[in-house]
C-alpha positions in Angstrom: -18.6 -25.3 3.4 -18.6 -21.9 1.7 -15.4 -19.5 0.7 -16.8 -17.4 3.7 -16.8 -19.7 6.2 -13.0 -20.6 5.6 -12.1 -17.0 5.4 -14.1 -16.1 8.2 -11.9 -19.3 10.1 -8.7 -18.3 9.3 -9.6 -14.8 10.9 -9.2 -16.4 14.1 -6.4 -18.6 12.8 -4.2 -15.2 11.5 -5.2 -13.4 15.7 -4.0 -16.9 17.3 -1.1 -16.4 15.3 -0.5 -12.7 16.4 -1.2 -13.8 19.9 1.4 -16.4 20.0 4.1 -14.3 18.1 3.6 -11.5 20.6 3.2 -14.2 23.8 6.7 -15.3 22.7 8.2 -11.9 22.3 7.3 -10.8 25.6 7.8 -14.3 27.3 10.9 -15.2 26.0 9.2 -18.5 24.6 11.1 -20.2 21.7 8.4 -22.8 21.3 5.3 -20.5 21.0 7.3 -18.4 18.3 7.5 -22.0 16.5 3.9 -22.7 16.6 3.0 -18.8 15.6 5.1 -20.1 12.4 2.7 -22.9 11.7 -0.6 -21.6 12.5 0.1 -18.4 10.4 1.1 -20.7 7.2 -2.2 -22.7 8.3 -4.1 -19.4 8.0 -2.2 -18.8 4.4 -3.2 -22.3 3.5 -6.8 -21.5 4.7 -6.9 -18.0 3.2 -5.2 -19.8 -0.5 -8.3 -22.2 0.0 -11.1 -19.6 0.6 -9.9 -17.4 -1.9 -9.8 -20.5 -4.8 -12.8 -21.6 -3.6 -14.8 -18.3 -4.0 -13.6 -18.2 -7.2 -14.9 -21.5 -8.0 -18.0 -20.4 -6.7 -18.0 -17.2 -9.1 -18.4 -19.6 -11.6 -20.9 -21.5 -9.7 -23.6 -18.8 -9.8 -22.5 -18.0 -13.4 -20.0 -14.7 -12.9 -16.9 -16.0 -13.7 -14.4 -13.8 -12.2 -11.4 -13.4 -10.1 -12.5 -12.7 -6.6 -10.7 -9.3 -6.7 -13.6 -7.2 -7.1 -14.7 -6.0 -4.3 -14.1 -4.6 -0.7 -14.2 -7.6 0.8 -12.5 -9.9 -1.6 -9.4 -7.0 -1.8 -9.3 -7.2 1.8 -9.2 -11.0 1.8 -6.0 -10.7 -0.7 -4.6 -8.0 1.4 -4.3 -10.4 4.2 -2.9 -13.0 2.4 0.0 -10.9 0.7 0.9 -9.4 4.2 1.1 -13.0 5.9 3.3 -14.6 2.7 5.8 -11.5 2.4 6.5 -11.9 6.6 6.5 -15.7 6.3 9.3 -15.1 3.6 11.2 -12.7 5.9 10.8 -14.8 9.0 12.7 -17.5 6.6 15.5 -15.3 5.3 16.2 -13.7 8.8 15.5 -16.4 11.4 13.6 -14.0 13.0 10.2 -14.2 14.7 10.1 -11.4 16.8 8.9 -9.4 13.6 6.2 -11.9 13.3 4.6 -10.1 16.3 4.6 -6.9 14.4 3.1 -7.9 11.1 1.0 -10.8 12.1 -1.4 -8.8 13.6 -1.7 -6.3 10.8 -3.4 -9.6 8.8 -5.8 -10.3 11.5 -7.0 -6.8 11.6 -7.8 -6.9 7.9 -9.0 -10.2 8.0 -11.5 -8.9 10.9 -12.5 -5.9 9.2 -13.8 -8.2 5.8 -15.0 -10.9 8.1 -17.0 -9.1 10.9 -17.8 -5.2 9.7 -21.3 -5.0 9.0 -20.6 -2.1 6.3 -18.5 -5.1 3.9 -20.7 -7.6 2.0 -19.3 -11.1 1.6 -21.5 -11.6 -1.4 -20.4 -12.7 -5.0 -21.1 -10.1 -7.3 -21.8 -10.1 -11.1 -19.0 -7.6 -12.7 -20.0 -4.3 -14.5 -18.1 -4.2 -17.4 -15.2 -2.4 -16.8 -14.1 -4.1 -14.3 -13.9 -7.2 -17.1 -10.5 -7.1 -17.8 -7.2 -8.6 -17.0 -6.0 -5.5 -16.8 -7.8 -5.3 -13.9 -6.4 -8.7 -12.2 -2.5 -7.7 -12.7 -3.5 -4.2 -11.3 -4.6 -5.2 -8.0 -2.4 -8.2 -7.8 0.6 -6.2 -8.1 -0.4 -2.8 -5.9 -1.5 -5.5 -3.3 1.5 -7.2 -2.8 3.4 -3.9 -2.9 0.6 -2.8 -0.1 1.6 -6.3 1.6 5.1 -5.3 1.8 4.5 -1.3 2.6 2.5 -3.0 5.7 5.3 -5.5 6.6 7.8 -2.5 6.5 5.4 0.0 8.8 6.0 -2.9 11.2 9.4 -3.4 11.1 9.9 1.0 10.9 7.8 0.4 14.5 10.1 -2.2 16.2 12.9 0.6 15.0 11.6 3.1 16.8 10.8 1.0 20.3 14.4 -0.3 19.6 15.8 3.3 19.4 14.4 4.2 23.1 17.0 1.6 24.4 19.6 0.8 22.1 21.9 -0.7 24.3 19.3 -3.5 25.3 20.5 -7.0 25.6 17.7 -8.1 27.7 14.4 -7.9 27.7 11.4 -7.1 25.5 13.8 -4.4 23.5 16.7 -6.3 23.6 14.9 -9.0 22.0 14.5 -6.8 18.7 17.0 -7.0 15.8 19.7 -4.7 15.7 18.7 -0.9 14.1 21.5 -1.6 11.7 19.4 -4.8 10.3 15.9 -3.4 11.2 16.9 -0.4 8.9 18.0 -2.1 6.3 15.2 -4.5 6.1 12.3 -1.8 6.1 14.7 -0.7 3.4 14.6 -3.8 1.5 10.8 -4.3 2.0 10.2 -0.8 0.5 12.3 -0.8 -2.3 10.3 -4.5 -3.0 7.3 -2.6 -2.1 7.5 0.1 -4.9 8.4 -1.7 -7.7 5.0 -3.2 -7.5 2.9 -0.1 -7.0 4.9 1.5 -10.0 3.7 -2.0 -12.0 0.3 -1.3 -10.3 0.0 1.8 -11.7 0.8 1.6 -15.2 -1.3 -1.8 -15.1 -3.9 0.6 -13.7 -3.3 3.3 -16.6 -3.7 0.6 -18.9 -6.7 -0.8 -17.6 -8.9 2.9 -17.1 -7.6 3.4 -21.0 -9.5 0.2 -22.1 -12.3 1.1 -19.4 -13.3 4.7 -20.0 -10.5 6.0 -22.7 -8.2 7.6 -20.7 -5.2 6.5 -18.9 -5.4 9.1 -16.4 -8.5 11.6 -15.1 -7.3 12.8 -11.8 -10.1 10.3 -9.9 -9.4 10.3 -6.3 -8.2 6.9 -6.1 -5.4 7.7 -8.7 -4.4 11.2 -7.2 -4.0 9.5 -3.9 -2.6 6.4 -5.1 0.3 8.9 -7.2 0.5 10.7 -3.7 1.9 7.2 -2.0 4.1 6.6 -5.0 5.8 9.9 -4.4 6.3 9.5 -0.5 8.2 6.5 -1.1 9.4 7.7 -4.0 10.6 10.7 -1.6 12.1 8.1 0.4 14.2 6.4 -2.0 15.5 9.4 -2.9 16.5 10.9 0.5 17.9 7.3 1.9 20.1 7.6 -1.9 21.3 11.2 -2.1 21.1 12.4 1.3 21.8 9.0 3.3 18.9 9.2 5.5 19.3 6.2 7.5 17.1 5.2 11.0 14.6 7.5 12.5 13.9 9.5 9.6 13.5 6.3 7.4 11.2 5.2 10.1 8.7 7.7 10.1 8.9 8.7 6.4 7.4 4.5 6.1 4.9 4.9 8.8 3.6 8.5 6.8 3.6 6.5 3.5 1.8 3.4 5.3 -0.9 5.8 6.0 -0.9 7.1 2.9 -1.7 3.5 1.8 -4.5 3.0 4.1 -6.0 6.4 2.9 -5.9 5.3 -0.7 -7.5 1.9 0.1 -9.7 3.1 2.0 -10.4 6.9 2.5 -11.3 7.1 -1.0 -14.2 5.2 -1.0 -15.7 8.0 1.5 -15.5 9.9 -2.0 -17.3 10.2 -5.4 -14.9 8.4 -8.2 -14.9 5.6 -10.8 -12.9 3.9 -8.4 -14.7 3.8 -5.1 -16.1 0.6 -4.2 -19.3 1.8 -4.1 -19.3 2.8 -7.5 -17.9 -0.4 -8.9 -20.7 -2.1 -7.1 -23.9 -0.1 -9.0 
């Protein structure tokens, strides 16, 4: 069995998951929360186990490398960050209505690397720049601040359905965490969130210095990528010195989610040393 076979699995695993999270939200259904909780830490376990494998595999065909190279493999670690960061928050709060808000942001990226016929599955050799360690913390650590910025756009959602009825004690909305917890929790995942894409990009600095000789040239993929860190920074701030709470918190993390997904992927619709299709020639 190959690396994309189990990843392409636990695609279906991580959607069961969301389905069940979101059956027991709406259903009131203690027990089908409980089995989301298992089948999403089967889908981590499967997605930990493709991920090692391919990486054996690398080595296999006489590459050698991380399997964080490419569209596909960055979208497979994407998914796996998201799923461990609410599986961490679903243990800390006792919560699983959240589950049904961030489980099915990993199945969508999981479907998009396992069933888009513009994303290759195949193991690549590495043109040299991408041969460097640098490289590995890079991506590890804007990923799993990227895992957490997606974990906190769903939370910054459940705020805002919870907002229409605030008084709720029954029903799909009353079901939702306080907006007193939810906003301090998309707080919490942010802050989490940032420190990691600050690491990311001084790792990323370091890494296009020992690539090309220059820690910064303006590519796309770095002005966008500076764009996100200052939206969130922006966020920060405001929540510290002006004590934006609630709504505004809310949509300032949706706006800087987006700015996430245009860095990831936008970016790649333009010329730059970091587009995947560069990387790739």
């Amino acid at each position: 069995m190959t690396s994309s076979v189990i990843l392409s699995s636990v695609t279906f695993i991580y959607g069961f998951a969301g389905f069940l999270y979101i059956f027991a939200w709406v259903f009131k259904k203690p027990a089908a929360g409980k089995t989301a909780t298992w089948v999403a830490i089967l889908g981590l376990a499967g997605n930990a186990a493709g991920f090692g494998l391919r990486w054996v595999e690398s080595y296999q065909l006489g590459f050698g490398h991380a399997p964080l190279s490419n569209l596909y493999e960055s979208l497979v670690f994407f998914a796996a960050c998201i799923t461990l960061i609410y599986l961490v928050i679903e243990r800390r709060y006792a919560n699983r209505v959240i589950g049904a808000f961030s489980a099915p942001l990993a199945f969508l990226t999981m479907a998009y690397a396992s069933l888009s016929p513009n994303i290759s599955d195949r193991i690549q050799p590495l043109i040299p720049a991408l041969k460097s360690n640098w490289l590995i913390a890079h991506v590890v650590t804007c990923f799993i601040g990227y895992g957490a910025f997606a974990v906190a756009f769903g939370v910054s959602l459940m705020y805002l359905f919870k907002q229409s009825e605030p008084e709720a004690t029954d029903g799909m909305i009353g079901r939702l965490p306080t907006l007193e917890a939810l906003d301090e929790l998309t707080h919490q995942l942010i802050v989490f969130g940032f420190l990691f894409l600050s690491v990311g990009i001084i790792t990323g600095a370091v890494w296009a210095n020992s690539a090309w000789g220059r820690y910064w040239g303006w590519d796309p993929k770095e002005t966008w990528s500076l764009i996100t860190w200052f939206v969130y920074a922006a966020l920060l701030h405001a929540r510290l010195t002006r004590g934006w709470r609630g709504r505004r918190i809310a949509y300032l993390s949706i706006i800087g989610f987006a700015a996430v997904l245009f860095t990831y992927f936008g970016v790649n619709l333009l010329p730059g040393l970091h587009s995947y299709q560069a990387m790739s020639k």
